[in-house]
mmCIF file of the N, C-alpha and C atoms, coordinates in Angstrom:
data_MODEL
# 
_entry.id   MODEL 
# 
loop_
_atom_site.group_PDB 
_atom_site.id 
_atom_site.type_symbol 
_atom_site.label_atom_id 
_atom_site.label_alt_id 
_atom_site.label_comp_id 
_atom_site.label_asym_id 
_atom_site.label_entity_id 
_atom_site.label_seq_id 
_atom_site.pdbx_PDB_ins_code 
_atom_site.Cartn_x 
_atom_site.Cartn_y 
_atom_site.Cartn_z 
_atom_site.occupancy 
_atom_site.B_iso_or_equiv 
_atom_site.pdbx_formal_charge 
_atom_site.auth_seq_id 
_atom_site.auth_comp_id 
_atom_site.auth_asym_id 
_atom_site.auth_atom_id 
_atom_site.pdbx_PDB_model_num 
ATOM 1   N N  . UNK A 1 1  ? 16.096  1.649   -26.606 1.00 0.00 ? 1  UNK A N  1 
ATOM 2   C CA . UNK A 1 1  ? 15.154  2.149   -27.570 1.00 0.00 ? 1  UNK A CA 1 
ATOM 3   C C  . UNK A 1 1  ? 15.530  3.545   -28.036 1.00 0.00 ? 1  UNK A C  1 
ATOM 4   N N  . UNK A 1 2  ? 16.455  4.077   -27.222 1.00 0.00 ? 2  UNK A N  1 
ATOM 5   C CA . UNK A 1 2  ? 16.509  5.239   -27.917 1.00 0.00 ? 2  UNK A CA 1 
ATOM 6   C C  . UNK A 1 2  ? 16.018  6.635   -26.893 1.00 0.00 ? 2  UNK A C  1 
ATOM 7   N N  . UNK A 1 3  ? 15.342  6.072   -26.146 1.00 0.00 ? 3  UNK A N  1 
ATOM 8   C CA . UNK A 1 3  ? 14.477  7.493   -25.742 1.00 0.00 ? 3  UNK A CA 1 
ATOM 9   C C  . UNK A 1 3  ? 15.649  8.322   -24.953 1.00 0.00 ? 3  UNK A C  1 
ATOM 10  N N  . UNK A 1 4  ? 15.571  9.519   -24.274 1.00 0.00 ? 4  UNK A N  1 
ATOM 11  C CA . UNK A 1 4  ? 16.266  10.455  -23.745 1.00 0.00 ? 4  UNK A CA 1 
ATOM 12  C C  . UNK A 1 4  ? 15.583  9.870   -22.006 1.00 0.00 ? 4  UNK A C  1 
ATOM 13  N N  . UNK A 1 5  ? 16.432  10.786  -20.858 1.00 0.00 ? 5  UNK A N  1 
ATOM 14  C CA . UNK A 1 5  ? 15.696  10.139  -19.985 1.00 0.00 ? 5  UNK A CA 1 
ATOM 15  C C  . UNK A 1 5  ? 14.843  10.806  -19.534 1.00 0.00 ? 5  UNK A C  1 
ATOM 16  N N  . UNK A 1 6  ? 14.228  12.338  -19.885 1.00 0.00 ? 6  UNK A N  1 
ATOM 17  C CA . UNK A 1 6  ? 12.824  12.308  -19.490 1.00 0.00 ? 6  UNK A CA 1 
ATOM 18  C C  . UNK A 1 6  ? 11.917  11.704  -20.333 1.00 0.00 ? 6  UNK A C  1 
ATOM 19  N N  . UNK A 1 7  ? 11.661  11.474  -21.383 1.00 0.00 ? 7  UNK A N  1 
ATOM 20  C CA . UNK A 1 7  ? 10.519  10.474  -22.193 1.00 0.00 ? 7  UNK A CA 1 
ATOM 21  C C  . UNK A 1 7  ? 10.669  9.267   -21.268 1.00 0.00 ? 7  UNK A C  1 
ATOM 22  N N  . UNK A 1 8  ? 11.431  8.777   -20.976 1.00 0.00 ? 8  UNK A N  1 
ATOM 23  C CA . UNK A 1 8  ? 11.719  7.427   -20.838 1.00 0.00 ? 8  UNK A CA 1 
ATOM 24  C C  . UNK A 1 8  ? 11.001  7.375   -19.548 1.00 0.00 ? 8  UNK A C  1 
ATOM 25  N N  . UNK A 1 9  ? 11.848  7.901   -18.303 1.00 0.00 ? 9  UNK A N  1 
ATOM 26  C CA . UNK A 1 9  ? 11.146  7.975   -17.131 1.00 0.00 ? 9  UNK A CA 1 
ATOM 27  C C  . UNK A 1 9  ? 8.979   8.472   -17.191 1.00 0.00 ? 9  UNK A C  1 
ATOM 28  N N  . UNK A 1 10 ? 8.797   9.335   -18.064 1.00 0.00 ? 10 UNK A N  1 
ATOM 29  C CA . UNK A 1 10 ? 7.686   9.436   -18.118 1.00 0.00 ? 10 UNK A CA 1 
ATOM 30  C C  . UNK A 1 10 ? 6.820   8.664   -18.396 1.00 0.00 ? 10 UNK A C  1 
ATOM 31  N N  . UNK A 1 11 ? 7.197   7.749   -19.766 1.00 0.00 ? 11 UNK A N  1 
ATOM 32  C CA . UNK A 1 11 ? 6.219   6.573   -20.015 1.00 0.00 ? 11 UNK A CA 1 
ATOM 33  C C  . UNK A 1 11 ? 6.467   5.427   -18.830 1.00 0.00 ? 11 UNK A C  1 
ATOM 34  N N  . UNK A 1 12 ? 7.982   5.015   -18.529 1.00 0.00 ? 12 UNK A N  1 
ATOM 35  C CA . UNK A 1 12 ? 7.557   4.334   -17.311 1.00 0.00 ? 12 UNK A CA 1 
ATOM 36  C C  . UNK A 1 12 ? 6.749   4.355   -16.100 1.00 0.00 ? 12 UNK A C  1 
ATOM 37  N N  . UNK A 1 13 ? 6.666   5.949   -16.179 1.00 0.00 ? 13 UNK A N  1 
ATOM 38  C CA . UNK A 1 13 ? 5.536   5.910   -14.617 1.00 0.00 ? 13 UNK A CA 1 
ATOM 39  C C  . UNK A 1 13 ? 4.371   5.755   -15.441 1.00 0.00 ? 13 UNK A C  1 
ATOM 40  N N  . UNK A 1 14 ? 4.130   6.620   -16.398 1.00 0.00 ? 14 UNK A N  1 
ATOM 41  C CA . UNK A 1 14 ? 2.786   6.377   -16.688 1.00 0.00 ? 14 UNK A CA 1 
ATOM 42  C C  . UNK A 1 14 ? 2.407   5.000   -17.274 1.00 0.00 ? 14 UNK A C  1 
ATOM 43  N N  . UNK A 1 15 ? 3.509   3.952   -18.060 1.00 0.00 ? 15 UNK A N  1 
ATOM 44  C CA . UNK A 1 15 ? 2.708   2.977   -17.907 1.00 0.00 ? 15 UNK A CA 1 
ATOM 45  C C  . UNK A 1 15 ? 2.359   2.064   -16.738 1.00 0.00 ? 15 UNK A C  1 
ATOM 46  N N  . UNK A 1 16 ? 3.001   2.012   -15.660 1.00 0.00 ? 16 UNK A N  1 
ATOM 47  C CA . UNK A 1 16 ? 3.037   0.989   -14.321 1.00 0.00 ? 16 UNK A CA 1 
ATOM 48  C C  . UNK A 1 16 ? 1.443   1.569   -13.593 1.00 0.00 ? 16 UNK A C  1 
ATOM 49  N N  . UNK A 1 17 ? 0.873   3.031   -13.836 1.00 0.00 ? 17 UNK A N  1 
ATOM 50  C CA . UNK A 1 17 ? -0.077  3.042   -13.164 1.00 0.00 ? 17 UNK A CA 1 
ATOM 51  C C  . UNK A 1 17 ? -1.587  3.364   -14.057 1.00 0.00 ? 17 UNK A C  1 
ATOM 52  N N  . UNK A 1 18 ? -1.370  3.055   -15.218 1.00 0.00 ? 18 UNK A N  1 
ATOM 53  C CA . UNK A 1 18 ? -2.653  3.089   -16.461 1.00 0.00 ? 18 UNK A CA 1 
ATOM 54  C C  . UNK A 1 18 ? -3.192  1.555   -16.243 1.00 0.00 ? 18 UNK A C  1 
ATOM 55  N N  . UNK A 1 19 ? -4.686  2.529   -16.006 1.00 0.00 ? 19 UNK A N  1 
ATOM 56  C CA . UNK A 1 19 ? -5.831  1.582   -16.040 1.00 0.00 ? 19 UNK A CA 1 
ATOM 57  C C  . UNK A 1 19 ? -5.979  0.291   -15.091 1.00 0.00 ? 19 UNK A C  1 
ATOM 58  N N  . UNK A 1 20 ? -5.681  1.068   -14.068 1.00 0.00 ? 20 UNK A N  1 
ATOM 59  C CA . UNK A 1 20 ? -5.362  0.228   -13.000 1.00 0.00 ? 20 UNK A CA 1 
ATOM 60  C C  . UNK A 1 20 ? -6.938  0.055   -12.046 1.00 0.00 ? 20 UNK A C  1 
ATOM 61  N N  . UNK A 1 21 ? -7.504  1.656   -12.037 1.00 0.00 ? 21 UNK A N  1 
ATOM 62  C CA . UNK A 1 21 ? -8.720  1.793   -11.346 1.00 0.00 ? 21 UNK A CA 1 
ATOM 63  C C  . UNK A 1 21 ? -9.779  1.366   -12.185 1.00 0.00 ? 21 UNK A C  1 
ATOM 64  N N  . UNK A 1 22 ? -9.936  1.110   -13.510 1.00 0.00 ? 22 UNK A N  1 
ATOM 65  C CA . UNK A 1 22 ? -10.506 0.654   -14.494 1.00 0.00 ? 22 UNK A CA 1 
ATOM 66  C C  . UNK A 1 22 ? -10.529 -1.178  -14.346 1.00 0.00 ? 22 UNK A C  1 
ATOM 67  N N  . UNK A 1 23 ? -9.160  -1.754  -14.277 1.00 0.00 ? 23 UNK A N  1 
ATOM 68  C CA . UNK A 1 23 ? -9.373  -3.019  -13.536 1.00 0.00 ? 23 UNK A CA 1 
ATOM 69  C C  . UNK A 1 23 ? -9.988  -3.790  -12.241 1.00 0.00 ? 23 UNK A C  1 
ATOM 70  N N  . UNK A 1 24 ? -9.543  -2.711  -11.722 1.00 0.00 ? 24 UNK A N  1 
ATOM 71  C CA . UNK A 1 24 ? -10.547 -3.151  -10.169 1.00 0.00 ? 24 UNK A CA 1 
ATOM 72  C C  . UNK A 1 24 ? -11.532 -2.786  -10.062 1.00 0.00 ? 24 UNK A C  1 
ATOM 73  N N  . UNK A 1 25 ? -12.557 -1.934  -10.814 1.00 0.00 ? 25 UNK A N  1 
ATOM 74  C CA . UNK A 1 25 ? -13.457 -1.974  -11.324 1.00 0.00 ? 25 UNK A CA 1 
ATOM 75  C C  . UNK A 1 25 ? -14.405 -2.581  -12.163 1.00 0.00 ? 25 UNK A C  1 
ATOM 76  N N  . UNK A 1 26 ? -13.720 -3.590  -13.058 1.00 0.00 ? 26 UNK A N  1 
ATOM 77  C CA . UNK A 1 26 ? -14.289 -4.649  -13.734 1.00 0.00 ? 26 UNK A CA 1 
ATOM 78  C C  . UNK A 1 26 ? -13.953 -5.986  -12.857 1.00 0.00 ? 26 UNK A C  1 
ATOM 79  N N  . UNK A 1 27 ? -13.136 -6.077  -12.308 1.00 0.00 ? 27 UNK A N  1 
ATOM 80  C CA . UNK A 1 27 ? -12.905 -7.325  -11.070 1.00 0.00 ? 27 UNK A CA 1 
ATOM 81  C C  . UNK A 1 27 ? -13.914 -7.218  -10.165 1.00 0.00 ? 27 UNK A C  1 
ATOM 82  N N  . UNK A 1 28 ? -14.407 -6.417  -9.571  1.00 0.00 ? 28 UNK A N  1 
ATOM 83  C CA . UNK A 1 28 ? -15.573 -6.224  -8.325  1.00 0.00 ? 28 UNK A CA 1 
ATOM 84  C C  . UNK A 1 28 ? -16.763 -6.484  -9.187  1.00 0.00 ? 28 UNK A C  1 
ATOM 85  N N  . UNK A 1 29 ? -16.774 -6.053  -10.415 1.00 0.00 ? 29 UNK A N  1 
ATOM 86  C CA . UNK A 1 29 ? -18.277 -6.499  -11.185 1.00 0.00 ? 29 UNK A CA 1 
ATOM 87  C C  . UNK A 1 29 ? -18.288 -7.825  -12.113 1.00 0.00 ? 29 UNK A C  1 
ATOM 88  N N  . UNK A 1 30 ? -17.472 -8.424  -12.561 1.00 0.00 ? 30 UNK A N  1 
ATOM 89  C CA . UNK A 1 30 ? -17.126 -9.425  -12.775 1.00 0.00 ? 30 UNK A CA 1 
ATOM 90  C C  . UNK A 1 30 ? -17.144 -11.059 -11.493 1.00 0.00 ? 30 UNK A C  1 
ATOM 91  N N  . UNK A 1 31 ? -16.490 -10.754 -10.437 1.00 0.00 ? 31 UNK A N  1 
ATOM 92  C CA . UNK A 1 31 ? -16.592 -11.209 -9.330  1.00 0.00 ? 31 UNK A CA 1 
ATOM 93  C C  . UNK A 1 31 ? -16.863 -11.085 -8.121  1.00 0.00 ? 31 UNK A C  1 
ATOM 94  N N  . UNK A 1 32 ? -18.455 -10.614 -8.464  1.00 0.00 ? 32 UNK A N  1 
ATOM 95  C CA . UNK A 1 32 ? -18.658 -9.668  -6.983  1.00 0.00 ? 32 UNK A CA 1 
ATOM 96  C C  . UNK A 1 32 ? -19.442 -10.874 -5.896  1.00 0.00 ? 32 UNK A C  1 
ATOM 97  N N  . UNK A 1 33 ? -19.229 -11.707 -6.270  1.00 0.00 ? 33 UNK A N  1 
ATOM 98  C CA . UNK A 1 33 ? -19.278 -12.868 -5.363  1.00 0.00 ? 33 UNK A CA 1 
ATOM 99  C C  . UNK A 1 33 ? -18.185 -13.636 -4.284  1.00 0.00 ? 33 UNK A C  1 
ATOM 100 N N  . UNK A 1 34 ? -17.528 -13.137 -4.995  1.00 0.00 ? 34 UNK A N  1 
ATOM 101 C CA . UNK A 1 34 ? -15.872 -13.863 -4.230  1.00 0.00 ? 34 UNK A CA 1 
ATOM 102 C C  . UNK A 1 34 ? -15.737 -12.695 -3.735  1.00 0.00 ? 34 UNK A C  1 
ATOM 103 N N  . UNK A 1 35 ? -15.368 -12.841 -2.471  1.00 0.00 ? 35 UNK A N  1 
ATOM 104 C CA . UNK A 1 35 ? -15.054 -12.056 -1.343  1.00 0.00 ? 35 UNK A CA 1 
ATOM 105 C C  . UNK A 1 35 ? -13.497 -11.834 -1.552  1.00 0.00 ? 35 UNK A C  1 
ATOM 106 N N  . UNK A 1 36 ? -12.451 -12.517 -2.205  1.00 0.00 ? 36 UNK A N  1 
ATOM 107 C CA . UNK A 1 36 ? -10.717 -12.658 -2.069  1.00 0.00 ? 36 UNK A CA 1 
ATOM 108 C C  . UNK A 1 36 ? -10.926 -11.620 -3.237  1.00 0.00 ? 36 UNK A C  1 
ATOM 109 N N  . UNK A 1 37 ? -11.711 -11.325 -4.398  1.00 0.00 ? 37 UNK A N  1 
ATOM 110 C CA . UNK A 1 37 ? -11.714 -10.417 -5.196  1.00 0.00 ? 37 UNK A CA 1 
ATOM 111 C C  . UNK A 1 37 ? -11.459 -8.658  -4.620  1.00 0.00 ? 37 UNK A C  1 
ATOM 112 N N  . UNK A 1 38 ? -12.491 -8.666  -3.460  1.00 0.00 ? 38 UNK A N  1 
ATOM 113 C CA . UNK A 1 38 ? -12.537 -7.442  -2.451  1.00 0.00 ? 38 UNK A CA 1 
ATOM 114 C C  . UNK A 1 38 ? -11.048 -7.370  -1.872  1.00 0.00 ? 38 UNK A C  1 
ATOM 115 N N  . UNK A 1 39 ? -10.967 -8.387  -1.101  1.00 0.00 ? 39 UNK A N  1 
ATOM 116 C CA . UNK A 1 39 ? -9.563  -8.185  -0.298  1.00 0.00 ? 39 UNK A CA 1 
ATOM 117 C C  . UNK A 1 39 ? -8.517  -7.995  -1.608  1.00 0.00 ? 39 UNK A C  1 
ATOM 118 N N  . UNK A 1 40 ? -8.557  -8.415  -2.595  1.00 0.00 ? 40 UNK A N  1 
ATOM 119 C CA . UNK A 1 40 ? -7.476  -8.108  -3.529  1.00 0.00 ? 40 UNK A CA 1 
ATOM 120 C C  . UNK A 1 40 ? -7.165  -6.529  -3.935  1.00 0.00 ? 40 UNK A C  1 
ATOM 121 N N  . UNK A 1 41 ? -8.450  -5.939  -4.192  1.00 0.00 ? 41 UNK A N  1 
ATOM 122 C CA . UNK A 1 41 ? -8.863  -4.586  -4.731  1.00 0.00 ? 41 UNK A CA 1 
ATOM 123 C C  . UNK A 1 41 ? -7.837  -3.678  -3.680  1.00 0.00 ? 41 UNK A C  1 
ATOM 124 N N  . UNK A 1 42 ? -8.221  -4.180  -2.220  1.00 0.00 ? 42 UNK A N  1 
ATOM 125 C CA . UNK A 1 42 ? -7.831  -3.187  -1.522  1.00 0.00 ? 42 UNK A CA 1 
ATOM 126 C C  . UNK A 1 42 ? -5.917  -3.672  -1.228  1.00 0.00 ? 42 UNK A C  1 
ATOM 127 N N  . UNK A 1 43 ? -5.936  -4.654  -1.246  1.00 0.00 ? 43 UNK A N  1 
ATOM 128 C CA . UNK A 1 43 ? -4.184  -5.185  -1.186  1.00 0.00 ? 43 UNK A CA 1 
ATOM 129 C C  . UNK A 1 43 ? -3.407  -4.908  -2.163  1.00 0.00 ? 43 UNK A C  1 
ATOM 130 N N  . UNK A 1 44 ? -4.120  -4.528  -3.614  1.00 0.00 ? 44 UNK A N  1 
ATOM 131 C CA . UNK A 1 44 ? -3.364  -4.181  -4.596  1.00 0.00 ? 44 UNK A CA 1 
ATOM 132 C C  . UNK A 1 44 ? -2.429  -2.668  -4.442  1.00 0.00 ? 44 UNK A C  1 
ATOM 133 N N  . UNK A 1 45 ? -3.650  -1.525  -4.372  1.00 0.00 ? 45 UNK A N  1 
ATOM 134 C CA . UNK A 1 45 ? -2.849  -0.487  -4.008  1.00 0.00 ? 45 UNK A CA 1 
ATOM 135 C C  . UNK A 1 45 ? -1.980  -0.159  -2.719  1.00 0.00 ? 45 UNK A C  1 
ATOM 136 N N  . UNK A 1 46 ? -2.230  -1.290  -1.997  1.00 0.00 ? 46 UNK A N  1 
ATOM 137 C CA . UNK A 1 46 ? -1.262  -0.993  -0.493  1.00 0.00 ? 46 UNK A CA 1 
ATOM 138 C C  . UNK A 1 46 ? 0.098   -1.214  -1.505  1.00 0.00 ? 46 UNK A C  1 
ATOM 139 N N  . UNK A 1 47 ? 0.151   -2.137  -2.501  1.00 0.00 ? 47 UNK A N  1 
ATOM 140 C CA . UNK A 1 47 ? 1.315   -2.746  -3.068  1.00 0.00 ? 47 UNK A CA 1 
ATOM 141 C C  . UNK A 1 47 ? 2.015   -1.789  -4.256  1.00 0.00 ? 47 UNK A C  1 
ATOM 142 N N  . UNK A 1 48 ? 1.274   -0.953  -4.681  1.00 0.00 ? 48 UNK A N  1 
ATOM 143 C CA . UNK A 1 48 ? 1.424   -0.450  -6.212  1.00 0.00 ? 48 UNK A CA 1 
ATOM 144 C C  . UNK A 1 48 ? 2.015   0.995   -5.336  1.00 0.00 ? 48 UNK A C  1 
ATOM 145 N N  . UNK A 1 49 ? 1.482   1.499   -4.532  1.00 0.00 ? 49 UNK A N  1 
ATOM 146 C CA . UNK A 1 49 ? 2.233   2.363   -4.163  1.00 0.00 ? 49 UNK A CA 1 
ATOM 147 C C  . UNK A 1 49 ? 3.094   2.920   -3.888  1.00 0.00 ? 49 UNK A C  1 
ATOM 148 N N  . UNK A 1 50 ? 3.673   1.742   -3.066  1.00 0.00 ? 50 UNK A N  1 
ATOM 149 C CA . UNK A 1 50 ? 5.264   1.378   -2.497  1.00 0.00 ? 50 UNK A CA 1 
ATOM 150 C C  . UNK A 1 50 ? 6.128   1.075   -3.986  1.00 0.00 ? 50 UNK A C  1 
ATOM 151 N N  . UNK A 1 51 ? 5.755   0.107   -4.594  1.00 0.00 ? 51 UNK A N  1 
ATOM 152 C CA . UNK A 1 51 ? 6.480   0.185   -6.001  1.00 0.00 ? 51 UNK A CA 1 
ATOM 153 C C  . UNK A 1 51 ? 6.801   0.916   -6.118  1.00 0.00 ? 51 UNK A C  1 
ATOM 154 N N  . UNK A 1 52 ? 5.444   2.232   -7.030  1.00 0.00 ? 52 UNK A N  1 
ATOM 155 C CA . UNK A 1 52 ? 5.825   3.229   -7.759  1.00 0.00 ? 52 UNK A CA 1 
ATOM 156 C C  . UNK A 1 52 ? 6.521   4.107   -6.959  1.00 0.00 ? 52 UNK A C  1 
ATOM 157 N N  . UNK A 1 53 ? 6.656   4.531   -5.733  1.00 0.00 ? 53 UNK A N  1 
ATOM 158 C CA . UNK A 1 53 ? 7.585   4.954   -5.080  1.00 0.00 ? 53 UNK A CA 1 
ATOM 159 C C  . UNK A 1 53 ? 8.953   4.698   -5.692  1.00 0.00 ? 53 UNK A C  1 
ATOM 160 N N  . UNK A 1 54 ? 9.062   3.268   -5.482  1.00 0.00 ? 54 UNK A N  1 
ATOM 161 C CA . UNK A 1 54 ? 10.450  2.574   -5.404  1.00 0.00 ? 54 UNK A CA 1 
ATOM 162 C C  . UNK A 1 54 ? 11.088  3.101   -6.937  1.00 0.00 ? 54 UNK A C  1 
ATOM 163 N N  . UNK A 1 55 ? 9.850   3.054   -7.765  1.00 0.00 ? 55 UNK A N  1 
ATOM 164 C CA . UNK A 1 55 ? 10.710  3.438   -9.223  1.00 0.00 ? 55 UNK A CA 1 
ATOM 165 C C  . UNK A 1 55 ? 10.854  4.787   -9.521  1.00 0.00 ? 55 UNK A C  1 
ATOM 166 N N  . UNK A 1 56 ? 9.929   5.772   -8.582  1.00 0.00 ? 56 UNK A N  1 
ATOM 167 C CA . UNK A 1 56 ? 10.429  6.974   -8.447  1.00 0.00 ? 56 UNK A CA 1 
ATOM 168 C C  . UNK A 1 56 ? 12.017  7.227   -8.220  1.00 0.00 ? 56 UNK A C  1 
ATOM 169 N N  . UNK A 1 57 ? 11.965  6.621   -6.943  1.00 0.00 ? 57 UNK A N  1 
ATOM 170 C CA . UNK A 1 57 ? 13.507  6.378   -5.965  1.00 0.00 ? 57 UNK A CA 1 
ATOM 171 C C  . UNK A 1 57 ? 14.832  6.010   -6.763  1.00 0.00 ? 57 UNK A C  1 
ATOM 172 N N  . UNK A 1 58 ? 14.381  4.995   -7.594  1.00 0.00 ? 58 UNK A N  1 
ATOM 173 C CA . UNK A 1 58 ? 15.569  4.372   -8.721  1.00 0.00 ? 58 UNK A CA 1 
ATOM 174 C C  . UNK A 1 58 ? 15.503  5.586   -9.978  1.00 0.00 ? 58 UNK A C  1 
ATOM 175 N N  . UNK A 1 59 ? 14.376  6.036   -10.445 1.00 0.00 ? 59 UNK A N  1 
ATOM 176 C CA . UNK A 1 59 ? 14.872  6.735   -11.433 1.00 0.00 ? 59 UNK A CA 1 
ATOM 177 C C  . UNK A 1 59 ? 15.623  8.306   -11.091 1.00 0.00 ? 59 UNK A C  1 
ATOM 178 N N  . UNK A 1 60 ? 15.214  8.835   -10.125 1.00 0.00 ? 60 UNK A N  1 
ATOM 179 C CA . UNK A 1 60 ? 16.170  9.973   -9.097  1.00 0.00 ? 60 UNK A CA 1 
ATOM 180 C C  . UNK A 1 60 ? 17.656  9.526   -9.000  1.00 0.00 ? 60 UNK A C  1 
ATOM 181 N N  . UNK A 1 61 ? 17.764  8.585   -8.759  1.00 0.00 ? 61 UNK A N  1 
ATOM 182 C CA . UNK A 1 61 ? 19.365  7.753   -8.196  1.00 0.00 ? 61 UNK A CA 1 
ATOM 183 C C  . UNK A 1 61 ? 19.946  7.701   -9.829  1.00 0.00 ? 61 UNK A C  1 
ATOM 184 N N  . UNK A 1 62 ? 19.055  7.359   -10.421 1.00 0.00 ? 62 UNK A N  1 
ATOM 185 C CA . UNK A 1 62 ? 20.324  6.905   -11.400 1.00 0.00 ? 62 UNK A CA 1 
ATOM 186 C C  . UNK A 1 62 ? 20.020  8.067   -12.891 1.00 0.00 ? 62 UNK A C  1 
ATOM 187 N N  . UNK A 1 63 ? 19.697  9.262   -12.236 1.00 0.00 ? 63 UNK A N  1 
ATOM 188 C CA . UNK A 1 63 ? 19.354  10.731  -13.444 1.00 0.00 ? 63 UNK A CA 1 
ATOM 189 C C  . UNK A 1 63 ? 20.435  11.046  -13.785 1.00 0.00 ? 63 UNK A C  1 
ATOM 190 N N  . UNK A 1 64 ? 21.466  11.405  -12.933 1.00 0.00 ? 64 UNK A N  1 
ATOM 191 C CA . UNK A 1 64 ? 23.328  11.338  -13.182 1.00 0.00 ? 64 UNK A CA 1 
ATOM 192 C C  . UNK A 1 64 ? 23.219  10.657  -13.702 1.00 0.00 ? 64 UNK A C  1 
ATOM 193 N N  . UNK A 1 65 ? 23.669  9.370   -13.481 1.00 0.00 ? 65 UNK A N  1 
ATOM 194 C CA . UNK A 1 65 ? 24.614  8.400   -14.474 1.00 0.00 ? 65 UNK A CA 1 
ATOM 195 C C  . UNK A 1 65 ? 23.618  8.483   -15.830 1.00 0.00 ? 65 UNK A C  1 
ATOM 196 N N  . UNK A 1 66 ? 22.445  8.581   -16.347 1.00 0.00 ? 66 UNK A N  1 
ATOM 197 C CA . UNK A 1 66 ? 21.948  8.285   -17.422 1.00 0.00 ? 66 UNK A CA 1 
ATOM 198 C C  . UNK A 1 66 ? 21.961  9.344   -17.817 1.00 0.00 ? 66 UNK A C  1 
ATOM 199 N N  . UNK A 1 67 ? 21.926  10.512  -17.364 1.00 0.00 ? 67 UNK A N  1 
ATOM 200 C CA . UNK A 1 67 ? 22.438  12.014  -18.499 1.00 0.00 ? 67 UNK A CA 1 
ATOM 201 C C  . UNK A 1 67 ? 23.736  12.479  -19.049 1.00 0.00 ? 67 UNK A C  1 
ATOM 202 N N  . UNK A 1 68 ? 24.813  12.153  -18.015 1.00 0.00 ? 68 UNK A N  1 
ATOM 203 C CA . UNK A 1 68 ? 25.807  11.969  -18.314 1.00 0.00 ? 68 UNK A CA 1 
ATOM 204 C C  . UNK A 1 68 ? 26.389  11.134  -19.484 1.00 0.00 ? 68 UNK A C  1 
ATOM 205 N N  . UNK A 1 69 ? 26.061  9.483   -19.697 1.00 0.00 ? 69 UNK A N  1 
ATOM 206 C CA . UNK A 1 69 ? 25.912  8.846   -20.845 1.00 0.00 ? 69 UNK A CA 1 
ATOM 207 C C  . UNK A 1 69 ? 25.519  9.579   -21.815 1.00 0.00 ? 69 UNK A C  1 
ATOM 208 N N  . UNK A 1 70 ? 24.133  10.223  -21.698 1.00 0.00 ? 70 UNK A N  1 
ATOM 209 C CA . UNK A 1 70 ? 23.989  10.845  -22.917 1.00 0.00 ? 70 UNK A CA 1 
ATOM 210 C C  . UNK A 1 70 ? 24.572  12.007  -23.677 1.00 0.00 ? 70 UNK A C  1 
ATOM 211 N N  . UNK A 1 71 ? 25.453  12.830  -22.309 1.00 0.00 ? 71 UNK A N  1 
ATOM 212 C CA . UNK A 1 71 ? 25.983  14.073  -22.992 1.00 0.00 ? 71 UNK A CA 1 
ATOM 213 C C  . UNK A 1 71 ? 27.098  13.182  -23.473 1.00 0.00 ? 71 UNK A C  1 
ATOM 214 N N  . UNK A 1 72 ? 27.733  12.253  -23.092 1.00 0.00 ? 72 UNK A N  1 
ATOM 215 C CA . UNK A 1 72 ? 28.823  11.427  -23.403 1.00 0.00 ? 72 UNK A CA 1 
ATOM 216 C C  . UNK A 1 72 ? 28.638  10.969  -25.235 1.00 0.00 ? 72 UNK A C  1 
ATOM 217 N N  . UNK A 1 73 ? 27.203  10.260  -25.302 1.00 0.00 ? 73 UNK A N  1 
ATOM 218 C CA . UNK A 1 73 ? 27.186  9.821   -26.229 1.00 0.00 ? 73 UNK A CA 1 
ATOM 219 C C  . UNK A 1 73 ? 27.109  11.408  -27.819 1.00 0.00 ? 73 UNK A C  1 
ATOM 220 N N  . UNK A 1 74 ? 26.329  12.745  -26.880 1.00 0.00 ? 74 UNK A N  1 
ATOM 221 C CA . UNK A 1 74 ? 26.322  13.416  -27.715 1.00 0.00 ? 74 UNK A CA 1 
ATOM 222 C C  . UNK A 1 74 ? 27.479  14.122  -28.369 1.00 0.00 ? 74 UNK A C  1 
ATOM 223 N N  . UNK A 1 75 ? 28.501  14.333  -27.154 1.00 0.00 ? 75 UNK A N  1 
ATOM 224 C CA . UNK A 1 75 ? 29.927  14.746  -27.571 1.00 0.00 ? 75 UNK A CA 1 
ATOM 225 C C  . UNK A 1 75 ? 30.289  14.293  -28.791 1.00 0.00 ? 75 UNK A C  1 
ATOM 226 N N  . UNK A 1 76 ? 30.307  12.428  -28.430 1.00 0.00 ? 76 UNK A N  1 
ATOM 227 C CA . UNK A 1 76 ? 31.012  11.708  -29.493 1.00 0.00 ? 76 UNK A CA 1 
ATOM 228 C C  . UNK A 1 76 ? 30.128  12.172  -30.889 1.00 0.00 ? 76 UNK A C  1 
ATOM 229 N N  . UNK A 1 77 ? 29.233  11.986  -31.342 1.00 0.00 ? 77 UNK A N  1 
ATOM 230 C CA . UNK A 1 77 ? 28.457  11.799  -32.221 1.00 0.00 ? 77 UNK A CA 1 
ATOM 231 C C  . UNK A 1 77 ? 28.396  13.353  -33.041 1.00 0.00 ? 77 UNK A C  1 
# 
């Protein structure tokens, strides 16, 4: 798309964790009868955490190689 890699890295974190507490919030009031709704609420962020970690982790690892490309591509250009 074009972006540089701080835009890029930024909208990726910020989109993986928008409106997330807003969903499990309409899930508990929506289905506040089903009990697997509850256990979900709380299993979700055990899960989303570790992710966003993980894409922290990958976008650190690979800040070299994707700035480099770009001074590469700016040289040429």
């Amino acid at each position: 798309m074009g972006y540089n890699y701080e835009d890029a890295a930024t909208m990726g974190f910020h989109c993986t964790g928008r409106n997330f507490e807003l969903a499990i919030a309409i899930a508990l009031t929506a289905f506040a009868s089903m009990p697997m709704v509850a256990v979900s609420t709380v299993v979700g962020p055990l899960i989303e955490i570790p992710v966003m970690l993980a894409i922290v982790w990958l976008s650190l690892r690979r800040r070299d190689r994707i700035l480099q490309q770009e001074k590469a591509k700016a040289t040429i250009a």
